[in-house]
C-alpha positions as CSV (number, residue, x, y, z in Angstrom):
1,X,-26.1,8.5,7.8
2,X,-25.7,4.6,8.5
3,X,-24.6,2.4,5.3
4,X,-27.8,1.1,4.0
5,X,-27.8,-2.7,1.9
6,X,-28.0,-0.6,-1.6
7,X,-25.1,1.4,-0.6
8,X,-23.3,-2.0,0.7
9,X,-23.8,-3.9,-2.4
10,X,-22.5,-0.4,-4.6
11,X,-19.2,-1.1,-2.7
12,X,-19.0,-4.6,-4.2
13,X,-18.2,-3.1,-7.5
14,X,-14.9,-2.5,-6.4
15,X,-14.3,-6.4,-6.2
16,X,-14.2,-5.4,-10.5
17,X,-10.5,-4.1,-9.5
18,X,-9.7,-8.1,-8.5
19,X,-10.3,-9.2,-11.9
20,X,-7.1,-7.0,-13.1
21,X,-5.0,-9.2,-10.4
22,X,-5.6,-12.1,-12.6
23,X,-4.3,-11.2,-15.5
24,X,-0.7,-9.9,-14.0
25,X,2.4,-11.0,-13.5
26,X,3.2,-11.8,-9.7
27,X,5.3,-8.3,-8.3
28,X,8.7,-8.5,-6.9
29,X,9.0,-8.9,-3.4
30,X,6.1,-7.7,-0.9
31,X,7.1,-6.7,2.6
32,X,4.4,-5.5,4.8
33,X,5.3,-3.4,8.6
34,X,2.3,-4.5,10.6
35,X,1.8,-2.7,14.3
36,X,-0.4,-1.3,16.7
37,X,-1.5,2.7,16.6
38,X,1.6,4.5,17.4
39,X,4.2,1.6,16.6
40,X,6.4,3.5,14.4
41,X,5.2,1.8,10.8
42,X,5.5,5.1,8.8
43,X,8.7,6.0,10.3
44,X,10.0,2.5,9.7
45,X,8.5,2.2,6.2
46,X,9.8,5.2,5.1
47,X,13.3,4.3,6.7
48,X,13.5,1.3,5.3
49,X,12.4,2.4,1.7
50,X,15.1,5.0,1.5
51,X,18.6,2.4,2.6
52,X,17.3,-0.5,0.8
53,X,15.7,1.7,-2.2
54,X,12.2,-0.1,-2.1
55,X,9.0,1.9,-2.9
56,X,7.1,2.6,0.2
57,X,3.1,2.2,0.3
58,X,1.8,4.2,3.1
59,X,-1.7,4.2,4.7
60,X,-3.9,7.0,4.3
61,X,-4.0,8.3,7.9
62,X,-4.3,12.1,7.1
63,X,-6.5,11.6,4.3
64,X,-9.3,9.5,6.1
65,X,-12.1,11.7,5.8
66,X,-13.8,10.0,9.0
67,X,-10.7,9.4,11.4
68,X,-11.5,12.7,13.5
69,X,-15.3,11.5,13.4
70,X,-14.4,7.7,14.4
71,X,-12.7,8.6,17.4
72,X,-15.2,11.4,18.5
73,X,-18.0,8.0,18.1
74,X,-16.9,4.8,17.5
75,X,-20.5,3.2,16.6
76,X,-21.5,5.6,14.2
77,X,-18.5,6.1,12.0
78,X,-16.5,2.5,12.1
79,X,-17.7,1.0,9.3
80,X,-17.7,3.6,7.2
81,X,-14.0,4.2,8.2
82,X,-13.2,0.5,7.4
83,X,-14.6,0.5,4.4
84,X,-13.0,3.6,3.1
85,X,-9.6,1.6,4.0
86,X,-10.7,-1.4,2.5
87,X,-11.0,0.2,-0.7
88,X,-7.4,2.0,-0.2
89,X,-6.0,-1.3,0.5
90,X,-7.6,-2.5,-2.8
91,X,-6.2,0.0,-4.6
92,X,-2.6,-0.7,-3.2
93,X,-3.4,-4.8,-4.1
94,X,-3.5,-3.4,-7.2
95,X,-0.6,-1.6,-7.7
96,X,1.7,-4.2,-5.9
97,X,0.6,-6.8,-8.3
98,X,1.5,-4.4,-11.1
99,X,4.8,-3.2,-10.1
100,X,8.3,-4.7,-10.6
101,X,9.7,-3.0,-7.4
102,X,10.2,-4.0,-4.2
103,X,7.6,-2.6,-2.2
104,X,7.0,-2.1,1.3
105,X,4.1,-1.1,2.8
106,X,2.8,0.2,5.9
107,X,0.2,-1.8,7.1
108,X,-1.3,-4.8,5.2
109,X,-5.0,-5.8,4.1
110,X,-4.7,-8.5,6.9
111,X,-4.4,-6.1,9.7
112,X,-7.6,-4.8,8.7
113,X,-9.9,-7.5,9.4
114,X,-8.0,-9.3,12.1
115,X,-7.5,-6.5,14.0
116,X,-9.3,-3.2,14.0
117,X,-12.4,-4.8,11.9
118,X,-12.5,-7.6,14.9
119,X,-11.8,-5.3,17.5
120,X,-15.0,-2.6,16.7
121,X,-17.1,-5.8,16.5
122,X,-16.1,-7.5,19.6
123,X,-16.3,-4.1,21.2
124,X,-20.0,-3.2,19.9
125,X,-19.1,-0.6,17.3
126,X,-19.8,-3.1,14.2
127,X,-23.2,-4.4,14.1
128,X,-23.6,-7.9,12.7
129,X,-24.8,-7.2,9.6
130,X,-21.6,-4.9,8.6
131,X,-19.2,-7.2,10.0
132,X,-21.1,-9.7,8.2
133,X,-21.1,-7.3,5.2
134,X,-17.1,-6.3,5.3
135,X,-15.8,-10.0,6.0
136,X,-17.7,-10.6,2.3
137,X,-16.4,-8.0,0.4
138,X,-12.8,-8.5,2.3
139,X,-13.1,-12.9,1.5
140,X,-13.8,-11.6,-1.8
141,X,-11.2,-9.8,-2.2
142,X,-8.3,-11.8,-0.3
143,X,-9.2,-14.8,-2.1
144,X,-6.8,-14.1,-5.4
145,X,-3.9,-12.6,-3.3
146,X,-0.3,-13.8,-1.5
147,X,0.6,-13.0,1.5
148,X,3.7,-10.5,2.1
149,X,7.1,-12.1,1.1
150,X,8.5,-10.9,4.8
151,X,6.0,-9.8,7.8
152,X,7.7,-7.1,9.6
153,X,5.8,-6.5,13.5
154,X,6.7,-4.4,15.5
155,X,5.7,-5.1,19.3
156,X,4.8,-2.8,22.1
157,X,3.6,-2.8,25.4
158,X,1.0,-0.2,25.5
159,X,2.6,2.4,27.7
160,X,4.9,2.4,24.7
161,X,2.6,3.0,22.2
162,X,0.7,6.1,24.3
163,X,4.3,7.6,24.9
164,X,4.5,7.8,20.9
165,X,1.0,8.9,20.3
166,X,1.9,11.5,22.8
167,X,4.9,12.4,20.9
168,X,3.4,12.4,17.6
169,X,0.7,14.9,18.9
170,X,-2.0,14.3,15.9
171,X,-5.5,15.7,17.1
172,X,-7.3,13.0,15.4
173,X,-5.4,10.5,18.3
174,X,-6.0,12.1,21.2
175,X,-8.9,10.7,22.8
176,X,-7.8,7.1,21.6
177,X,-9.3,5.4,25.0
178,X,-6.7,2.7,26.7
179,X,-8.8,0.1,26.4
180,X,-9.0,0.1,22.9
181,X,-5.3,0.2,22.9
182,X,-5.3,-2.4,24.7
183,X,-7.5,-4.8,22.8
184,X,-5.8,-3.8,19.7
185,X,-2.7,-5.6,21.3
186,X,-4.2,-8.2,22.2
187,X,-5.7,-9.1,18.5
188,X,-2.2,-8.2,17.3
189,X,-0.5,-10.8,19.7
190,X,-3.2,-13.4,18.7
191,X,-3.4,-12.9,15.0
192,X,1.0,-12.7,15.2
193,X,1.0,-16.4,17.2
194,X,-1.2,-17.5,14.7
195,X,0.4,-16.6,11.3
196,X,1.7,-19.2,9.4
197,X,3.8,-16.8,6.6
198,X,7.4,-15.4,6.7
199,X,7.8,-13.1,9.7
200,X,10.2,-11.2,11.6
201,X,9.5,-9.9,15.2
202,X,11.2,-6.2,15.9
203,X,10.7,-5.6,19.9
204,X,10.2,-2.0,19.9
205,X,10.0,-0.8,23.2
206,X,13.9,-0.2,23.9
207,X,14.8,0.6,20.3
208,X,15.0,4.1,19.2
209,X,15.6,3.2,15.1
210,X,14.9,6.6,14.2
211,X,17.0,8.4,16.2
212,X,19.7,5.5,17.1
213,X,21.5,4.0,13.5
214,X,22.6,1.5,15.9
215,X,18.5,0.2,16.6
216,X,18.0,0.6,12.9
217,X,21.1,-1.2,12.0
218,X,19.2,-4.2,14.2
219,X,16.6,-4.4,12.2
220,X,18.4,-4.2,8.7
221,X,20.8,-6.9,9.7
222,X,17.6,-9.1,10.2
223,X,16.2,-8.7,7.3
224,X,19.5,-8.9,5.7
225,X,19.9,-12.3,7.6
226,X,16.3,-13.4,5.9
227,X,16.8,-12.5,2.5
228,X,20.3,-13.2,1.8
229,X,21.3,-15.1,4.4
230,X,23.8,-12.8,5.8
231,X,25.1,-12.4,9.5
């Protein structure tokens, strides 16, 4: 069943949730792992949460009710798949502007639009009117929040990224075609040139930072470097 304008406008009531922003505190730091599909964000999230003891924000991958569907038929189940993760990344807005931990999370609000949103419309998958629809609620939304205190990206050439979807094995990623791989990199590489907010640049195809401490020991000492000016 394809989102009709009632349904669209009952999703604006979660814009209620940015009202609660207002009336908080700003959180301790923010520091967002942004990447292409199979760039090691979880891995590095969840690394990085348990040697600097931050509290990790993870995306819903398992839990996306239409990721299996999405990838079966991109047209028919995109928007409904980025909406459902427009809402989880309200709810995480919510809870990093509530919280006095550091938090990392794996994959930010941003990516969402400038990326995959972008990418099913320039592809065909978005009709106007939802793009149209999403960039509201998402305007909406972004308007009354900062930007991540650090940017981590991690970069990958595509062969890279299938090697580790590969890997990985989930069923849901299997039939991920290369060109949308490819134009996913692409948006990343232009939305990265573009951004204008603290960001560090982690060149992942010759690192191994889960299996080498040496690769994740590269990576620490950066953002060592950028928060406390060391080494």
């Amino acid at each position: 069943m394809v989102f009709s304008d009632c349904k669209i406008s009952n999703l604006r009531n979660i814009i209620q949730f940015l009202l609660f922003l207002h009336s908080l505190e700003e959180s301790d730091m923010h520091i967002g792992i942004a990447g292409n599909i199979g760039a090691g964000k979880t891995t590095l999230t969840r690394l990085l949460s348990e040697h600097y003891g931050w509290k990790p924000h993870y995306e819903p991958v398992t839990e996306n009710p239409y990721l299996k569907d999405y990838y079966d038929d991109l047209p028919r189940w995109s928007f409904n798949l980025e909406i459902f993760f427009l809402v989880q990344r309200l709810k995480d807005l919510r809870d990093i502007a509530s919280s006095d931990e550091m938090i990392i999370q794996d994959r930010t609000i941003y990516e969402g639009v400038n990326i995959f949103v972008r990418n099913n419309f320039e592809l065909g998958n978005l009709s106007q009117r939802d793009f149209d629809n999403y960039m509201g609620i998402y305007e909406t939304m972004t308007s009354v929040t900062r930007f991540p205190d650090l940017l981590i990206y991690l970069k990958c050439s595509v062969p890279h990224l299938v090697s580790q979807i590969q890997k990985r094995g989930r069923e849901s990623e299997q039939t991920i075609k290369l060109e949308y791989l490819q134009n996913l990199n692409r948006l990343y590489e232009e939305w990265i040139a573009s951004y204008e907010h603290p960001l560090l640049v982690v060149d992942c195809d010759d690192l191994d930072f889960l299996n080498r401490p040496e690769d994740f020991a590269k990576i620490t000492d950066r953002i060592d470097a950028h928060f406390y000016g060391l080494f």
